[in-house]
C-alpha positions in Angstrom: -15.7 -16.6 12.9 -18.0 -14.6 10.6 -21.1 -15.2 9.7 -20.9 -14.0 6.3 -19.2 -15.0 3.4 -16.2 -12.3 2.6 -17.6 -9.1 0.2 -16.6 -8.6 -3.3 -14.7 -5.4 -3.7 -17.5 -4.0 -5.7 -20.0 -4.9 -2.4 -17.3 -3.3 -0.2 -17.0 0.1 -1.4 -20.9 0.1 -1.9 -21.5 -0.3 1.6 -18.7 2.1 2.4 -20.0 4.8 -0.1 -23.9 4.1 2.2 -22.8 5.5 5.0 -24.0 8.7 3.9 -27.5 8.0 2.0 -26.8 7.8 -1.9 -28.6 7.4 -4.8 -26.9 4.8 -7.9 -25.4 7.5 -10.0 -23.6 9.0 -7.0 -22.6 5.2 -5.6 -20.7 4.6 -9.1 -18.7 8.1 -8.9 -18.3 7.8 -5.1 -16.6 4.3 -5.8 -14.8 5.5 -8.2 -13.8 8.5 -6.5 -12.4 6.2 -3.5 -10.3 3.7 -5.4 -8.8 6.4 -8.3 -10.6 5.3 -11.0 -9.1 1.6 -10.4 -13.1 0.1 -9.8 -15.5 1.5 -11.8 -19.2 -0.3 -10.9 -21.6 -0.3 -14.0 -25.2 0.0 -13.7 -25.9 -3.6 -13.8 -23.7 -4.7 -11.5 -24.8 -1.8 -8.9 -28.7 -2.5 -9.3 -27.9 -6.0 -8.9 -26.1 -5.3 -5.9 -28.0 -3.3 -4.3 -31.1 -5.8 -5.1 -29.2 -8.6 -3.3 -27.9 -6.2 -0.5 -31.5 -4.7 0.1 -32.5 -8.3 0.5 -30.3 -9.3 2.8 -31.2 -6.1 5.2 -27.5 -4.5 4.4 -29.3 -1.6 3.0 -32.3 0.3 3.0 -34.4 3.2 1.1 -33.5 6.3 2.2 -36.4 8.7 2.0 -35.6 12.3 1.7 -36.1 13.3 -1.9 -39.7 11.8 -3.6 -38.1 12.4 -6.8 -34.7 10.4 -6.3 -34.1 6.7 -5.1 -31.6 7.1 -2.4 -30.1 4.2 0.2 -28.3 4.3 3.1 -26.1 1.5 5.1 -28.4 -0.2 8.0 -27.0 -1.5 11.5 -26.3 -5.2 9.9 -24.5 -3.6 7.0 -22.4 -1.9 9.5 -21.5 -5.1 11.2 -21.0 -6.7 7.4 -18.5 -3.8 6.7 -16.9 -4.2 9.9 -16.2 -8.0 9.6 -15.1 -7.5 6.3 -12.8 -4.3 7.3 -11.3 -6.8 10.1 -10.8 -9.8 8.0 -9.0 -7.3 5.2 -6.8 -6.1 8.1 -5.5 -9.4 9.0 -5.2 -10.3 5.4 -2.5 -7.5 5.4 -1.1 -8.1 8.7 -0.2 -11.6 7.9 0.8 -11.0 4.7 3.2 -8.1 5.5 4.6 -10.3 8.2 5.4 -13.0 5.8 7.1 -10.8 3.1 9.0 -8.7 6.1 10.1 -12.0 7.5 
C-alpha cells in the first residue's frame, strides 16, 4: 500500500520532466512536448506545484546556472513516480482485462 496519495497528471509529468534538472519554462514545454499538446501546465499551476513538491522533498534546486532557477527529481520523488507509475499500470491492467473479458 502506498504511502502517498495518487499524483495529479499535471504532478506526474512534472516529476517525469525532473529527471533531467529543468527550469519552469522548459517543465511547461517538456510536458507538453510528452503528452502532444493534450496537458498544457500554466505558470500558476507549475510554481504552485513545484512549491508543494519542494516542500514535500520530491524536488530540489538544481544549482548549475546562477542566473536560472533550475530543479531536479530527488530520491523520494523517484519512489513517488515509481508508486504512481505502478498504481497507473494496474489501473490499465485491470481495466484492459475487464473490457477484453
Amino acid at each position: 500500500m502506498s504511502k502517498h496519495n495518487p499524483l495529479t497528471e499535471p504532478v506526474y509529468y512534472i516529476l517525469l520532466s525532473l529527471l533531467t534538472p529543468m527550469h519552469g519554462y522548459g517543465i511547461m514545454q517538456n510536458v507538453k512536448k510528452l503528452t502532444n499538446g493534450r496537458v498544457n501546465i500554466g505558470a500558476g499551476t507549475l510554481y504552485g506545484a513545484i512549491n508543494t513538491l519542494l516542500s514535500k522533498g520530491f524536488i530540489a534546486e538544481y544549482k548549475s546556472d546562477p542566473s536560472k532557477k533550475e530543479y531536479i527529481i530527488t530520491e523520494d520523488g523517484r519512489c513517488v513516480l515509481n508508486e504512481e507509475l505502478t498504481r497507473l499500470k494496474e489501473l490499465v491492467k485491470n481495466g484492459q482485462e475487464i473490457l477484453e473479458g
